[in-house]
C-alpha positions as CSV (number, residue, x, y, z in Angstrom):
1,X,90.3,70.8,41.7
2,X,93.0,72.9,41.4
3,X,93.4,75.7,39.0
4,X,97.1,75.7,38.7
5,X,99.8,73.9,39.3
6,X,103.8,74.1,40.0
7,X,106.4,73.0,37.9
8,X,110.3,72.9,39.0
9,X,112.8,74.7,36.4
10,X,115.4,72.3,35.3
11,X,119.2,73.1,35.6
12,X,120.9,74.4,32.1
13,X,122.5,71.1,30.1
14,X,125.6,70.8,32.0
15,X,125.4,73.1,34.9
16,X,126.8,71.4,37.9
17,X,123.7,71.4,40.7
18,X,125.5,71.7,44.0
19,X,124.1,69.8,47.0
20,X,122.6,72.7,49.4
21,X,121.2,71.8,53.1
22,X,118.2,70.9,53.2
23,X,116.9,74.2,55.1
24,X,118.3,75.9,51.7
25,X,116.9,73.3,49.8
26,X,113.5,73.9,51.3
27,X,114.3,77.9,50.5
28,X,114.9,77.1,46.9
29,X,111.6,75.0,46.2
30,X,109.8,77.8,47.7
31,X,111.1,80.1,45.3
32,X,110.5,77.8,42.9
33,X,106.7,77.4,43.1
34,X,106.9,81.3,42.4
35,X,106.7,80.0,38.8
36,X,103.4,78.4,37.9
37,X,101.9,76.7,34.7
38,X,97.9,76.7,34.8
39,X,98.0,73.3,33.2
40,X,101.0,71.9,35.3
41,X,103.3,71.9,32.6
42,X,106.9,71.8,32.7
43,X,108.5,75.2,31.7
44,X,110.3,75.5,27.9
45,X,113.7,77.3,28.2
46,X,112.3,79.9,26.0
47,X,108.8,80.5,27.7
48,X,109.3,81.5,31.5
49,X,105.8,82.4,33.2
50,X,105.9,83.7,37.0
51,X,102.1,84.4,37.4
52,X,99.0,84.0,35.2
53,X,97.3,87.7,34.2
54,X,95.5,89.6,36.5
55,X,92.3,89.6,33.9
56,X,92.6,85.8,33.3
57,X,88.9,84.3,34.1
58,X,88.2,82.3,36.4
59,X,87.9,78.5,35.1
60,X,84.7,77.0,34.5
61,X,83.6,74.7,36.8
62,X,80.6,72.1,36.5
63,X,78.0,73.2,34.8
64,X,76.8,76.3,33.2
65,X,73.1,78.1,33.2
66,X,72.5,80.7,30.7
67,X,76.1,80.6,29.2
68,X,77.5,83.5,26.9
69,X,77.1,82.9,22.8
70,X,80.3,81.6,21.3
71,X,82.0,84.6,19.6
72,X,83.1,84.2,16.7
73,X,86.9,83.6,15.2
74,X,88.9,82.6,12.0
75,X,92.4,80.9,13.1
76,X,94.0,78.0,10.9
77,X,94.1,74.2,11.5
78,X,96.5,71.6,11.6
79,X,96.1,71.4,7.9
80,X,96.9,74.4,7.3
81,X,93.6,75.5,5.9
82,X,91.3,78.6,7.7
83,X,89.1,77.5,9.9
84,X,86.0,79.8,10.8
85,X,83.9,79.0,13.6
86,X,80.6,79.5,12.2
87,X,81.5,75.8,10.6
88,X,80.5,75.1,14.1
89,X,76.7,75.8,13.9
90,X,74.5,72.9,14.5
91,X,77.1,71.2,16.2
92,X,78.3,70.4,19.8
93,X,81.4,70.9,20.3
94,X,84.0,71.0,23.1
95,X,86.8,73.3,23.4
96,X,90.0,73.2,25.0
97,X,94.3,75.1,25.7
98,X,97.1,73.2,25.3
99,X,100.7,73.4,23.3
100,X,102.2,70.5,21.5
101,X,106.0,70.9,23.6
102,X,104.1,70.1,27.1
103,X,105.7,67.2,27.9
104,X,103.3,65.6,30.3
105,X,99.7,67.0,31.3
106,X,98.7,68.4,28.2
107,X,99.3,64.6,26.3
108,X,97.5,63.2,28.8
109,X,94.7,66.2,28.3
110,X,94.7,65.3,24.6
111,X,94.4,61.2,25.4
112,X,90.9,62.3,27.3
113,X,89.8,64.4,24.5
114,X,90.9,61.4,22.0
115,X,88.5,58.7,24.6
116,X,85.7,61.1,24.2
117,X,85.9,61.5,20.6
118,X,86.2,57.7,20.3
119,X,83.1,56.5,23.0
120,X,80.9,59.4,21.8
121,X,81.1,58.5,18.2
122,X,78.5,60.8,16.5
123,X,79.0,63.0,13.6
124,X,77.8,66.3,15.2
125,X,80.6,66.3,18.0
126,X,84.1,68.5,17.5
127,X,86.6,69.0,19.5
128,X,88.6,72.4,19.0
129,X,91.7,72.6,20.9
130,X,93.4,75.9,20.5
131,X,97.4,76.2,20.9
132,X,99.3,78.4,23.4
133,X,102.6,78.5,21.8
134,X,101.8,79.6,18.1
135,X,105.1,80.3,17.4
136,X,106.2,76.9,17.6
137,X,103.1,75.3,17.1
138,X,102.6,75.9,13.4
139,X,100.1,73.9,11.4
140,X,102.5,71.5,10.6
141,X,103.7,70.9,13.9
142,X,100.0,70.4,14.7
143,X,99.7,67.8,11.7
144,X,102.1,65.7,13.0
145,X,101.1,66.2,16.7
146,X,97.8,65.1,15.6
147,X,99.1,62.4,14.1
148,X,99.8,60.9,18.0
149,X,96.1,60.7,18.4
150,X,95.2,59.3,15.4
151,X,92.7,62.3,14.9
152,X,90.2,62.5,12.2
153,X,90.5,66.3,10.7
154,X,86.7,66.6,10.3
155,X,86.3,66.3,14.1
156,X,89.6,67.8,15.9
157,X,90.7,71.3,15.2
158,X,93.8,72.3,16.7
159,X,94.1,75.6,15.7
160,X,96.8,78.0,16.0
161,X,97.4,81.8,14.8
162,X,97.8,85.2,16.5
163,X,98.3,85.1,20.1
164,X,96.6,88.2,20.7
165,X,93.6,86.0,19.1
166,X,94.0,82.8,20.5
167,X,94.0,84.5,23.9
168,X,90.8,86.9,23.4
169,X,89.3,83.1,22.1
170,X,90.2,81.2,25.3
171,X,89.4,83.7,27.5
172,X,86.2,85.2,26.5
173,X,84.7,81.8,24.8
174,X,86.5,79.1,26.4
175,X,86.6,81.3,29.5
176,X,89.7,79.3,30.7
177,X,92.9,81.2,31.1
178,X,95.8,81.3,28.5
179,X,99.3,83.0,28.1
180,X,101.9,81.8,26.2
181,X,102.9,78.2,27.6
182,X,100.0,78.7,30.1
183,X,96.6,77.1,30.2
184,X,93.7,75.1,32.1
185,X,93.6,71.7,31.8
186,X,89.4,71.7,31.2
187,X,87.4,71.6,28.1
188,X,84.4,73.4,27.7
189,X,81.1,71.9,25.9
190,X,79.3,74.2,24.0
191,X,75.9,73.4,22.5
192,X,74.3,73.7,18.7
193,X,73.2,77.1,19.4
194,X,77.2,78.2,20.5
195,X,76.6,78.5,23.9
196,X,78.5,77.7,26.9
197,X,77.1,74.5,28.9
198,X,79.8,73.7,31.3
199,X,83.4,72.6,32.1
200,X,85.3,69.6,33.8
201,X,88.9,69.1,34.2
202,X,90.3,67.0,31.4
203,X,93.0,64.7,34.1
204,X,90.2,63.6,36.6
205,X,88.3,61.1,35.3
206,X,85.4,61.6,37.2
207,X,85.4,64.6,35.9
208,X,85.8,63.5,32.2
209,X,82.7,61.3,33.2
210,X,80.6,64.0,34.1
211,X,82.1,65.9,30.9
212,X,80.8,63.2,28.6
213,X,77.3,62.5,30.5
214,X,77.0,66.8,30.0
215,X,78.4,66.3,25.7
216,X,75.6,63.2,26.0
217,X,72.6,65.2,26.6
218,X,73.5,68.5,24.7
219,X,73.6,66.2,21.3
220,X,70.2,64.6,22.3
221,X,68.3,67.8,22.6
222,X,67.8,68.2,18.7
223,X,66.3,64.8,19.0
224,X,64.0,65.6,21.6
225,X,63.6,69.1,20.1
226,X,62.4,67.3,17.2
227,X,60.5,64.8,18.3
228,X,58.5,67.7,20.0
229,X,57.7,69.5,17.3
230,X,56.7,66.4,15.7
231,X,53.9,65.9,18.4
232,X,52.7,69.9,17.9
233,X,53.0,69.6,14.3
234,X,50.6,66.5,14.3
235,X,46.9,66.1,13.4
């Protein structure tokens, strides 16, 4: 798994691109890989990253004993409306970075959440998927990105608002890094009590497997939570 991954900047619209050696060639690449995107995706002229932040967390990875509480946070959905996360209690939920301008990996990100939502059809799992680029991504920009996946309001957040927010969210709860433009391509399953179970990378889909079998058993311990009660409670 890797937790980041290199993009190549792309020559201004019109800029002849001279042909170079290919020792100088090699030199520029190198320099090139200088600038990074956690979640591999290609740089917008307006949003340059060279290196992630020194107090970014360290992705999760597999799965997750004891995990922290969810904290809580009010941002707005791609409805516009204010969404509060204690709507989440009772339910599992997975969470996730992304920004609606990445061209490629964070598409395919959103496909994999899409598959899960679709196969794991039950009414207690939500996906929240939280923007990097709020300036751009505004709630109608999320509607009609959305839109793409054909995703049901009641069960998809993607939520944008203050960055400041957004990154103490992704960091602290999510525990994934997140700057603007920059993110991990995981999602993070979180049970009915709000805590952190575990994270798989969203573009390997054994991963995704082992993402879904984790989503799987978190929503069938109520169920066995209740059917053992049931057994105490009885005559």
């Amino acid at each position: 798994m890797r937790p980041f991954s290199r993009f190549r900047p792309v020559a201004r619209e019109g800029a002849p691109v001279p042909a170079r050696p290919m020792r100088a060639a090699a030199a520029t690449l190198g320099a090139a890989a200088a600038l990074v995107c956690l979640g591999g995706c290609a740089a917008r002229p307006s949003v340059v990253i060279e290196k992630p932040s020194e107090d970014a967390p360290a992705p999760v990875a597999g799965r997750v004993e004891d995990g922290d509480e969810a904290g809580a946070f009010v941002l707005t959905d791609q409805t516009g409306a204010p969404f509060d996360s204690a709507a989440l209690a009772g339910k599992v939920w997975v969470g996730s970075v992304f920004f609606a301008n990445c061209p490629g990996p964070c598409f395919r990100e959103n496909q994999a959440l899409a598959d899960i939502l679709r196969e794991i059809d039950h009414p207690d799992l939500v996906v929240v998927s939280l923007t990097c680029d709020p300036e751009n991504d505004t709630p109608e920009a999320l509607g009609r990105y959305a839109e793409r996946f054909e995703a049901d309001a009641a069960r998809w957040k993607f939520l944008t608002g203050d960055m400041a927010v957004i990154k103490r969210i992704a960091n602290g709860t999510f525990r994934l890094p997140a700057e603007v433009g920059v993110h991990s391509e995981r999602g993070v399953v979180f049970d009915r009590q709000g805590k952190l179970r575990g994270g798989y990378h969203l573009l390997q889909p054994d991963r995704v497997e082992q993402l879904k079998a984790l989503v799987r058993e978190v929503l069938a311990e109520e169920a066995a939570a209740v059917a053992t009660a049931a057994e105490e409670t009885s005559p």
